[in-house]
VMD Tcl script that draws the C-alpha trace (Angstrom):
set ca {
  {-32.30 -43.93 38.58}
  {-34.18 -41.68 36.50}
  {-37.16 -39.61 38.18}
  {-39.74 -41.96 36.16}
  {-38.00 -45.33 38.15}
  {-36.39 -46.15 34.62}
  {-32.75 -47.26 34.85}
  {-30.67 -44.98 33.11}
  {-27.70 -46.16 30.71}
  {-24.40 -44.88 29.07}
  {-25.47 -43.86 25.92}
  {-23.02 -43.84 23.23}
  {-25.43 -43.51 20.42}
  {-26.99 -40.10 20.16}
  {-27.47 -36.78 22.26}
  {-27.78 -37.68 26.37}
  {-30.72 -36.99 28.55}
  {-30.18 -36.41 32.33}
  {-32.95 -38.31 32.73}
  {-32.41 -41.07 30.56}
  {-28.92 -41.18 30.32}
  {-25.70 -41.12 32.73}
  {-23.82 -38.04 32.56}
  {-21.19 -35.98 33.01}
  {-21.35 -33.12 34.87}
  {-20.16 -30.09 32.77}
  {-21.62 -27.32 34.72}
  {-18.08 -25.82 34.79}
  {-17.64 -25.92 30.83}
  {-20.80 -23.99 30.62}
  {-20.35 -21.70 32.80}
  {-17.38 -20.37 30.75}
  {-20.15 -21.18 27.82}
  {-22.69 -18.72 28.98}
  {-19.70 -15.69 29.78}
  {-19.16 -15.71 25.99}
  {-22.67 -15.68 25.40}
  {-23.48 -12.96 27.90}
  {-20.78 -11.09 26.22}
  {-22.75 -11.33 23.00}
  {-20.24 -13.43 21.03}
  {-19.99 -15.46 18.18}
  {-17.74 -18.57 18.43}
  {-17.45 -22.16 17.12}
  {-17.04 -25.02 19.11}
  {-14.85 -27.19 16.28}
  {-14.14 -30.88 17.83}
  {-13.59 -34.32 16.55}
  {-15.94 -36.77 16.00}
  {-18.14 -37.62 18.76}
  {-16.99 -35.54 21.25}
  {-20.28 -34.50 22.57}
  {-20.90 -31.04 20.42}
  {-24.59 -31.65 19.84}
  {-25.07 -32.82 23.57}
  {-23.22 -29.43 24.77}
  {-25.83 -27.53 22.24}
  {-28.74 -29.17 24.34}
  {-27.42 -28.16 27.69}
  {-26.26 -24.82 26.79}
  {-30.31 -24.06 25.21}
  {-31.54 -25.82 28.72}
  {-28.82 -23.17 30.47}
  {-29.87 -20.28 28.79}
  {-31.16 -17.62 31.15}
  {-34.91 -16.33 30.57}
  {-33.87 -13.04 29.04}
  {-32.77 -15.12 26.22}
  {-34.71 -17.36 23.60}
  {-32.57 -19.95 21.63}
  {-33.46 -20.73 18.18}
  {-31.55 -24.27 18.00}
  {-31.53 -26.30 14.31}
  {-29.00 -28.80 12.57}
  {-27.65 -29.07 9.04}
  {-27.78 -32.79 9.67}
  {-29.20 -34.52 6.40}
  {-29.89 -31.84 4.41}
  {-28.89 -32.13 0.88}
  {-26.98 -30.33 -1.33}
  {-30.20 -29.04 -3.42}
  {-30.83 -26.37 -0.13}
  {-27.31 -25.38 -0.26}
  {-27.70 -24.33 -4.04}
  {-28.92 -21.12 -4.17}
  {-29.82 -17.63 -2.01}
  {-33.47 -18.84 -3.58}
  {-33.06 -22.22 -1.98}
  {-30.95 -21.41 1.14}
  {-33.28 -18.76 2.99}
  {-36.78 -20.09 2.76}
  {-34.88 -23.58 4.51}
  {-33.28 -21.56 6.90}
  {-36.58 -19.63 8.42}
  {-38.14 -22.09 8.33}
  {-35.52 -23.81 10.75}
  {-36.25 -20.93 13.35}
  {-39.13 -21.32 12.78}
  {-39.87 -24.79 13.44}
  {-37.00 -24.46 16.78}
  {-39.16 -21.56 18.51}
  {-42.05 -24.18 18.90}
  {-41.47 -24.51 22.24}
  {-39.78 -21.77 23.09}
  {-41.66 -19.35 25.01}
  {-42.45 -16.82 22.29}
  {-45.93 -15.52 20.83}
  {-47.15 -17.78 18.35}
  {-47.42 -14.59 15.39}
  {-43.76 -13.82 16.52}
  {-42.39 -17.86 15.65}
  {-45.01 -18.37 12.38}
  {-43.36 -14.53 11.06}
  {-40.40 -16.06 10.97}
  {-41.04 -18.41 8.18}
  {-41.06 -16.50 4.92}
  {-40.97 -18.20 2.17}
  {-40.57 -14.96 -0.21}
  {-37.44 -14.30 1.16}
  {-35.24 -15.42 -1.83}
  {-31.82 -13.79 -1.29}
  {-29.38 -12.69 1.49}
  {-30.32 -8.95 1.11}
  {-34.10 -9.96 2.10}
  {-32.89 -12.46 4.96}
  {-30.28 -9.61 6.55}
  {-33.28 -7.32 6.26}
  {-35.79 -9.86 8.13}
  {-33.24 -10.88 10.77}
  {-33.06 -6.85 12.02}
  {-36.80 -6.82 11.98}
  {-37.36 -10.15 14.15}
  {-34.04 -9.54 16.31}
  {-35.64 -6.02 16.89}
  {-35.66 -5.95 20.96}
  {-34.82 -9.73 21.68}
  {-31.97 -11.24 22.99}
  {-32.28 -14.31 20.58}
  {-29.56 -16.69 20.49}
  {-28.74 -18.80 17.34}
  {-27.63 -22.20 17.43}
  {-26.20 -24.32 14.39}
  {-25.45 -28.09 14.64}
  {-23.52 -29.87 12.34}
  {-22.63 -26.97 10.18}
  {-19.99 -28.32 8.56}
  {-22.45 -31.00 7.06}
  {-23.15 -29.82 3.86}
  {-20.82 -26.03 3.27}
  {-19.21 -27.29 0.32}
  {-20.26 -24.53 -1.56}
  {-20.03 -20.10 -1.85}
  {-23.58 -20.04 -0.70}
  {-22.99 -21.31 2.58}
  {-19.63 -18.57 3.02}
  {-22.35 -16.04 1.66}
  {-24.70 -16.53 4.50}
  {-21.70 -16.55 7.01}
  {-20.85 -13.19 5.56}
  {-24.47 -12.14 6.52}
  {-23.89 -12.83 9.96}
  {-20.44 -11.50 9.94}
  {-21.51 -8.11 8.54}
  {-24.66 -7.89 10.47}
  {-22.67 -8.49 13.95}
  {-20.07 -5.37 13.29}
  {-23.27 -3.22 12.20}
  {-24.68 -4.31 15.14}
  {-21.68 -3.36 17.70}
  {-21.82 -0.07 15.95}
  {-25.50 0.51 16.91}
  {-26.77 0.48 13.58}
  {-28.50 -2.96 13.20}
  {-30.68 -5.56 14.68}
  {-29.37 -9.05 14.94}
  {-28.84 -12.25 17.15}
  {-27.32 -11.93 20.04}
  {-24.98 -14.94 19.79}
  {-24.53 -17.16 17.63}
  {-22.56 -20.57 18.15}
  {-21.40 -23.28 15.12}
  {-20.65 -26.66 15.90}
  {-19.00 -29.26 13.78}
  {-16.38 -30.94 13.01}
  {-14.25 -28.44 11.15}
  {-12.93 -25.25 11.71}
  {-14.90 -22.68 10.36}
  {-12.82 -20.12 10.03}
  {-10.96 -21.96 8.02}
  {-13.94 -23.81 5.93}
  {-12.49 -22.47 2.63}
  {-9.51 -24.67 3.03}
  {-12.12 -27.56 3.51}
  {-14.09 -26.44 -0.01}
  {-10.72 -26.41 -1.81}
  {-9.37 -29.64 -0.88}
  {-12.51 -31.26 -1.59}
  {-12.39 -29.02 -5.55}
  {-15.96 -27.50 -4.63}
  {-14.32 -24.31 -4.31}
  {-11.60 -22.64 -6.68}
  {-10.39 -18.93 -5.31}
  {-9.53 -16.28 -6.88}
  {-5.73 -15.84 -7.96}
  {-5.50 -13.21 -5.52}
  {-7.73 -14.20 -2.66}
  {-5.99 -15.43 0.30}
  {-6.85 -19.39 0.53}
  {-6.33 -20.19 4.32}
  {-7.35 -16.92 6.62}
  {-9.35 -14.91 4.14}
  {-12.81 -16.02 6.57}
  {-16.46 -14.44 6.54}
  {-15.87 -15.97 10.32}
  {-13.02 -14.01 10.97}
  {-15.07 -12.21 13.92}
  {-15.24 -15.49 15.86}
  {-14.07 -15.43 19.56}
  {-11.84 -18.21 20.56}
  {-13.45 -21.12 21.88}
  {-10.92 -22.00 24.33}
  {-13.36 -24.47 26.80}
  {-11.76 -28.19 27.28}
  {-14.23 -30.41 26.10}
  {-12.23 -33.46 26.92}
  {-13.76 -35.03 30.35}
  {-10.90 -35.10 33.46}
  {-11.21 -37.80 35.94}
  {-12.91 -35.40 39.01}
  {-15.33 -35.00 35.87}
  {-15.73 -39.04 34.75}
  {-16.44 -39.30 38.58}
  {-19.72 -37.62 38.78}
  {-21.03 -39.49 36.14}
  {-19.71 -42.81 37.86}
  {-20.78 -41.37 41.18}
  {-24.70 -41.33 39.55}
  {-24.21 -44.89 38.47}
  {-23.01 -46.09 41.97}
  {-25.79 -44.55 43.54}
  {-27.90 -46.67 41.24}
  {-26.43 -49.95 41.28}
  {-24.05 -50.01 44.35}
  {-21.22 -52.00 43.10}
  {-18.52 -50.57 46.12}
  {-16.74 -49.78 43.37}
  {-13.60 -47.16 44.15}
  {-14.87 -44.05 41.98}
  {-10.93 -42.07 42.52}
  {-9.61 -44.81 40.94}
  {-11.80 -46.31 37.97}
  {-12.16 -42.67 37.37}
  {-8.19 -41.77 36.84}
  {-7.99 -45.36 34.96}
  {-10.30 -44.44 32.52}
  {-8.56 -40.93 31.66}
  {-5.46 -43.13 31.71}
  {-6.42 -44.88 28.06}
  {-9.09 -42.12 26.96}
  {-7.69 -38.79 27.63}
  {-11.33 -37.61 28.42}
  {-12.22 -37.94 24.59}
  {-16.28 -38.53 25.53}
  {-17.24 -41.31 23.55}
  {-14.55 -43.13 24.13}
  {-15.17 -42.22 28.59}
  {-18.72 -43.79 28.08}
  {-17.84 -47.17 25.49}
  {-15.80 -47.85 28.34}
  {-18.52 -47.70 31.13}
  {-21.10 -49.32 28.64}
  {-18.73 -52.05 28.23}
  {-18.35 -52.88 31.58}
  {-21.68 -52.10 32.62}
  {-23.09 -54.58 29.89}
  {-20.58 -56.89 28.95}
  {-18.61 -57.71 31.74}
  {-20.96 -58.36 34.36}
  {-20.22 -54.48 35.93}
  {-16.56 -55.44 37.39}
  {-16.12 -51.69 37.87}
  {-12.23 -52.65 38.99}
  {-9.01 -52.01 36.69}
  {-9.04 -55.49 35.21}
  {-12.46 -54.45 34.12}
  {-11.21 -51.24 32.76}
  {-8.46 -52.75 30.61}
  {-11.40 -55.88 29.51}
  {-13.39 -53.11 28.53}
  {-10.44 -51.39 26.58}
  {-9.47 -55.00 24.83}
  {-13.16 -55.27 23.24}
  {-13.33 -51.52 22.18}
  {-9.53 -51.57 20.41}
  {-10.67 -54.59 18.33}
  {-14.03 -53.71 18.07}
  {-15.65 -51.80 14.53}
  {-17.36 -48.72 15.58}
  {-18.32 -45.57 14.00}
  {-15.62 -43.43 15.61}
  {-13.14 -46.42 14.22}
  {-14.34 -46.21 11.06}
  {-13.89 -42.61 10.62}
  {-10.28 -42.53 11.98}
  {-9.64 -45.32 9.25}
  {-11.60 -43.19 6.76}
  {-9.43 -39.94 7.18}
  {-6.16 -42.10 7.33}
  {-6.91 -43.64 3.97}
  {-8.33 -40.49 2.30}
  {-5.85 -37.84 3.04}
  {-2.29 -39.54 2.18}
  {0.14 -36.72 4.48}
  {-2.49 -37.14 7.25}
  {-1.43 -41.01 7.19}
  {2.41 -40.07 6.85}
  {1.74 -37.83 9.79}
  {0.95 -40.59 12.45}
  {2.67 -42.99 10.73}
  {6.25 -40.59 11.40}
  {4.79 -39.85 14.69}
  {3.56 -43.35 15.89}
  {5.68 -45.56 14.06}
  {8.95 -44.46 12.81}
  {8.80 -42.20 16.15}
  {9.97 -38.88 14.67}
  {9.63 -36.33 16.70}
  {7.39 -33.49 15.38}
  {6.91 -30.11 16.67}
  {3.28 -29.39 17.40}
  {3.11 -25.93 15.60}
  {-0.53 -24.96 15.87}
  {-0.65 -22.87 12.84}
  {0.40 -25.61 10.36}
  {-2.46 -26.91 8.67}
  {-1.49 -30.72 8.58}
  {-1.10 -30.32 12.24}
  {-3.88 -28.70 13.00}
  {-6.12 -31.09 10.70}
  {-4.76 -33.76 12.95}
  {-5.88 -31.98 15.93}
  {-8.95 -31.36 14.42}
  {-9.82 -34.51 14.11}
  {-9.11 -35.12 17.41}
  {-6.12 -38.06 16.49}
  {-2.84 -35.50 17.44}
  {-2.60 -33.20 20.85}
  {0.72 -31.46 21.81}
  {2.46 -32.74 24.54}
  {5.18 -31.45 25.98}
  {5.44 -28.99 22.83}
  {5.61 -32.34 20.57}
  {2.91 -34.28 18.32}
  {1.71 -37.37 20.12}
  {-1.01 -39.49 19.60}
  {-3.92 -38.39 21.63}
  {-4.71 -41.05 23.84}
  {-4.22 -44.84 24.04}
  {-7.08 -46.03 22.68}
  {-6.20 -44.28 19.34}
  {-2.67 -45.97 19.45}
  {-4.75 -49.31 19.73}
  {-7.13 -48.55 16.97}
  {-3.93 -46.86 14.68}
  {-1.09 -49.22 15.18}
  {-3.55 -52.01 14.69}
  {-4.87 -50.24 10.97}
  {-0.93 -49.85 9.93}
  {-0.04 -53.50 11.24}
  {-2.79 -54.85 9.63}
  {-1.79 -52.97 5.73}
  {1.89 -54.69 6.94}
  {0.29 -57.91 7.35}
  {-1.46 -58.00 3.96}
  {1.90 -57.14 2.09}
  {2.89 -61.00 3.27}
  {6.54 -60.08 4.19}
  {6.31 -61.19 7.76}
  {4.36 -64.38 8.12}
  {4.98 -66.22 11.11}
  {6.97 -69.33 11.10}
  {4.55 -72.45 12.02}
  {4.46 -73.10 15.65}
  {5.25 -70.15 17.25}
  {1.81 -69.26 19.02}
  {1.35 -72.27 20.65}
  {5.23 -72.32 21.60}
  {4.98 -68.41 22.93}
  {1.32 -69.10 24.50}
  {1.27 -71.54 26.94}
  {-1.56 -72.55 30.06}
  {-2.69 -68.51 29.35}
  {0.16 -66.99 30.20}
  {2.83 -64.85 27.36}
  {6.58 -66.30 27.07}
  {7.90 -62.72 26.23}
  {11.43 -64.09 25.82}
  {10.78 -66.86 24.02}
  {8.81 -64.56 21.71}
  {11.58 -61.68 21.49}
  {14.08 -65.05 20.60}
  {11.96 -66.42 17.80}
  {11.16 -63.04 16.19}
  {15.38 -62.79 16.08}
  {15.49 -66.00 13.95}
  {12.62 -64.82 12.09}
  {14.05 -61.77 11.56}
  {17.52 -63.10 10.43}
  {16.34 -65.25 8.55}
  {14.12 -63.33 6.35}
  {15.06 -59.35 6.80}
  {18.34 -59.11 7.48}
  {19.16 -58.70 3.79}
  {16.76 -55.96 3.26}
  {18.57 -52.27 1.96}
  {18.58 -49.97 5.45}
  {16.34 -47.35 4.30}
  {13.45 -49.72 4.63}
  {14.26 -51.30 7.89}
  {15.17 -48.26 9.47}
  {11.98 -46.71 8.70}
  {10.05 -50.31 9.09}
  {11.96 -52.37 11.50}
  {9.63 -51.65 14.43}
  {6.70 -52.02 12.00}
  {7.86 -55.56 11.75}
  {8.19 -56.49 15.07}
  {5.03 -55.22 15.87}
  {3.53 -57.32 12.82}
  {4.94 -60.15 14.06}
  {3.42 -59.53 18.18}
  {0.05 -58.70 17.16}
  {-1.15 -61.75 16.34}
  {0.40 -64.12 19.00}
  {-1.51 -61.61 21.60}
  {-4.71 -60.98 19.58}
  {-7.79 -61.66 21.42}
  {-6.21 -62.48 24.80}
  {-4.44 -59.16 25.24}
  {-3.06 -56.24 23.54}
  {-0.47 -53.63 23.38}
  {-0.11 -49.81 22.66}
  {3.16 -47.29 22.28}
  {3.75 -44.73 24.34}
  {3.47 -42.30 21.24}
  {4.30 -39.38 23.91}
  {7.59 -40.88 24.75}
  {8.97 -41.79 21.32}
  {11.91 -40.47 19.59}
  {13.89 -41.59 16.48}
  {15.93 -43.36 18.27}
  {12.99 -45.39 20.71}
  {9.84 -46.56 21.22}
  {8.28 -47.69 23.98}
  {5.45 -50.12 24.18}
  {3.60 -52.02 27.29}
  {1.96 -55.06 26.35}
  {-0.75 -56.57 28.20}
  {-1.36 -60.15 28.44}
  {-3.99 -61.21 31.39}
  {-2.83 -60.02 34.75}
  {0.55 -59.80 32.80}
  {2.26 -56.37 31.92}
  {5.25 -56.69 29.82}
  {7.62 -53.13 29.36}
  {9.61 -52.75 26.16}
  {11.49 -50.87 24.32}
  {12.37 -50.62 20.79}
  {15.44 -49.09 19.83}
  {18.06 -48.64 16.90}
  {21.73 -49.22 17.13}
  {23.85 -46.30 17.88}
  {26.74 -47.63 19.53}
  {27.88 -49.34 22.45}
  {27.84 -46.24 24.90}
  {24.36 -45.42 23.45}
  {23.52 -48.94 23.86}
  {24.49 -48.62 27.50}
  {21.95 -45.82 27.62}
  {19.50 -47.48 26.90}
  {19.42 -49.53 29.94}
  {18.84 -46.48 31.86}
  {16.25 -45.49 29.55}
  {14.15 -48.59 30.21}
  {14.89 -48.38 33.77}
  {13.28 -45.22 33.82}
  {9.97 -46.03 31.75}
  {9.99 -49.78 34.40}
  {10.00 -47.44 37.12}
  {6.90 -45.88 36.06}
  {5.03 -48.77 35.33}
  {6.64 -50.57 38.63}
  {7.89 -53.55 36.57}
  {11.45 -55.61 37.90}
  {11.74 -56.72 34.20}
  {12.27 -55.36 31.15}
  {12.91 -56.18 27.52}
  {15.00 -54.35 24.89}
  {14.79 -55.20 21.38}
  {17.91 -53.30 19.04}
  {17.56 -53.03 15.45}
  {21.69 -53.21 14.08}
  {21.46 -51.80 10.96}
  {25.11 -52.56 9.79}
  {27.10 -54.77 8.03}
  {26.53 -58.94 9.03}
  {30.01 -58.70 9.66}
  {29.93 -55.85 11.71}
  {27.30 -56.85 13.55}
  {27.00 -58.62 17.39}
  {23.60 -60.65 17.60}
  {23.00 -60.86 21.03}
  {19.65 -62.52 23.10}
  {20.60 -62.27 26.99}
  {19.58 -61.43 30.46}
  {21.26 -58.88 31.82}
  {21.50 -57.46 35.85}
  {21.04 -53.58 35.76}
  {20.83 -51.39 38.89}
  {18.81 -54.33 41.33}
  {16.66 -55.65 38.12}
  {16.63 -57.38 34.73}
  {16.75 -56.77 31.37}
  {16.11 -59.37 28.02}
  {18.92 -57.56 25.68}
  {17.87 -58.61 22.16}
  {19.99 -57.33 19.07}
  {19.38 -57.97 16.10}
}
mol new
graphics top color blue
foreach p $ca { graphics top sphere $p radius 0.5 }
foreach p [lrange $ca 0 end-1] q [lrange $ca 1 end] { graphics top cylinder $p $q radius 0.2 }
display resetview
């Protein structure tokens, strides 16, 4: 409970307040924070979407020893018209300090000098920053800078603070102490930003990717992802609260499970539960909570959707990766890759791209079944749900044997390019909607290959393992069973299903729909 007896919430929404809001506790992330501050560096803390940047900003001003003074604004809604022009940019941006020192504990001559509106161009602003930087330790910090830098104006003013900062380590000029960007993109890398968007054009001999006025950035290496030990202090406030027994270890590790710490994604969960589903703080009420927020239309949905439709090799990229399951390297320094991560939809693991958590698998498969779906090549035929759904419970091998007639019946003549590269596609087309709204499923993106894909579906208290696979043989087919085993094992499930796409000749081919005994358990062999 907050100190003013107000229950506090999970706040999904906006910037949290300790005392408003449940929260994480990210003491350790700051304290690696304030080193690079104390070390007088500049650095940009680049993460996806809603992934708590502007509440970090708050905390790190509230952290801030005494000997410092923050001067905290946000590009947020400013239009293009301040971004114009030297004449238009530096009157906006004192006035910013300005208006942040309010309550900072400065003289009030000191804050109102800082507003100046005859300061028209960067050689006037460079000139004012040494004379109000003169003898304080002031620390500058940008919000959503990444909001409105489609122009050279913006790179000028980075420039500024570039050249001021090495004039500054050579004892020649006065300056802030540290300064911190936070957005979305990677500043030192905005230029590549600027030219895909056509607002900048470089020079034919200017380098396009690494030629940065941020090129004196420190890395930001600080995980801003939230582990379980950290979910659990914010769950840990709520229990004290509320009291619900509920086993904190545990609801805290099956969170990460489908998040991956990404923060929003940690506290639609809790919401969920918390208002939705009557607080069952258990793992049924985990995965409930993970049903409505897959199918539901948020903003964080909306912008994955917005980048998959707006940058066409983005889409190819997690279509190859979640999809086709091609395994791609994750190579840090190419820029498709690291747009990806940037976003926050890729992470490397185990050297390879995967999808970053579950949740984005929902929200992804769902976005390229549901294109599939509207190309009407794989309508169901008539009777199937209520054959496959019965008294609540899922029939997955009546459901793997009428997607085989389907699938003979209306793909079987289709040219092998297209079903190797869309066979799974179709299957998963056909699934979605004979589980919609009672369950759901999502690929293990991390444990794909060309030659496999595994996906758990969820159906009620029912967990069904399978795995998608292309012909490669008998021997390979054999394989395959020990494959399954394995991912059965780590899901502790005595059944499993395997579904073969035979991509050869009718003649050659040996349809096949059976049970089969395999090392003490069973396995629903579908080829087709």
């Amino acid at each position: 409970m907050s100190e003013e007896g107000k229950m506090r919430r999970f706040n999904v929404a906006g910037h949290c307040v300790p005392s408003e809001d449940y929260m994480v506790d990210i003491s350790g992330k700051l304290e690696k924070i304030m080193r690079l501050i104390d070390d007088g560096s500049y650095f940009t803390i680049n993460r996806a979407r809603q992934y708590g940047k502007t509440t970090t900003l708050d905390m790190i001003e509230k952290a801030l020893p005494k000997e410092y003074t923050a001067a905290s604004i946000s590009f947020e809604g400013l239009g293009d018209e301040s971004f114009a022009s030297p004449e238009a940019f530096c009157p906006m941006f004192l006035r910013k300090i300005s208006k942040s020192l309010e309550f900072a504990d400065v003289p009030l001559d000191y804050r109102m000098s800082w507003a100046n509106n005859s300061i028209q161009s960067f050689e006037s602003l460079g000139e004012h920053i040494t004379k109000m930087c003169n003898g304080k330790k002031l620390v500058l910090l940008i919000d959503e800078v990444d909001k409105t830098s489609d122009n050279r104006v913006f790179l000028h003013f980075l420039g500024v603070l570039r050249d001021k900062f090495l004039q500054k380590k050579r004892g020649k000029d006065y300056t802030f102490h540290s300064v911190i960007l936070a957005g979305v993109y990677n500043i030192k890398n905005i230029k590549l930003k600027m030219i895909n968007e056509g607002s900048y054009v470089p020079s034919d001999t200017e380098n396009k990717l690494y030629n940065s006025p941020w090129n004196i950035a420190a890395d930001f290496e600080v995980d801003m992802s939230f582990s379980p030990e950290e979910i659990a202090t914010m769950l840990s406030q709520y229990e004290a609260d509320h009291g619900t027994g509920m086993d904190i270890p545990a609801i805290s590790d099956e969170i990460h499970r489908y998040t991956d710490g990404y923060p929003f994604l940690v506290s639609r969960i809790c919401k969920h539960i918390d208002e939705k589903l009557g607080r069952d703080w258990t793992a049924k009420g985990v995965y409930n909570a993970v049903k409505i927020l897959s199918a539901e239309k948020n903003t964080l949905s909306d912008d994955i959707v917005k980048n998959l439709e707006s940058n066409k090799d983005l889409h190819d990229l997690v279509y190859s990766i979640l999809i086709k399951g091609e395994a791609k390297k994750f190579v840090a320094n190419d820029p498709l890759i690291d747009l990806g991560a940037m976003f926050g939809f890729i992470k490397s693991s185990g050297g390879k791209a995967a999808v970053s958590n579950i949740i984005f698998e929902l929200v992804m498969a769902d976005y390229f079944i549901s294109k599939e779906s509207r190309s009407g090549t794989n309508k169901r035929i008539s009777g199937v749900l209520h054959d496959v759904v019965k008294g609540g419970r899922f029939d997955m091998e009546l459901c793997l044997r009428k997607f085989a007639e389907h699938y003979a019946r209306i793909f079987s003549e289709r040219d092998y390019e297209f079903l190797e590269n869309h066979g799974r596609l179709l299957f998963l087309t056909y699934l979605a909607p004979l589980i919609n709204g009672q369950g759901f499923y999502h690929i293990e993106s991390q444990l794909t290959d060309l030659r496999r894909m595994d996906v758990a579906v969820d159906f009620g208290l029912d967990q069904f393992i399978l795995e998608l696979k292309l012909w490669r043989g008998e021997s390979k087919h054999e394989e395959a069973y020990e494959q399954l085993l394995g991912y059965m094992g780590s899901k502790n499930a005595d059944a499993g299903y395997l579904l073969t796409f035979d991509f050869r000749k009718p003649t050659n081919k040996a349809p096949r729909a059976e049970w089969v005994d395999f090392d003490g358990r069973r396995i629903f062999d579908v080829v087709v």
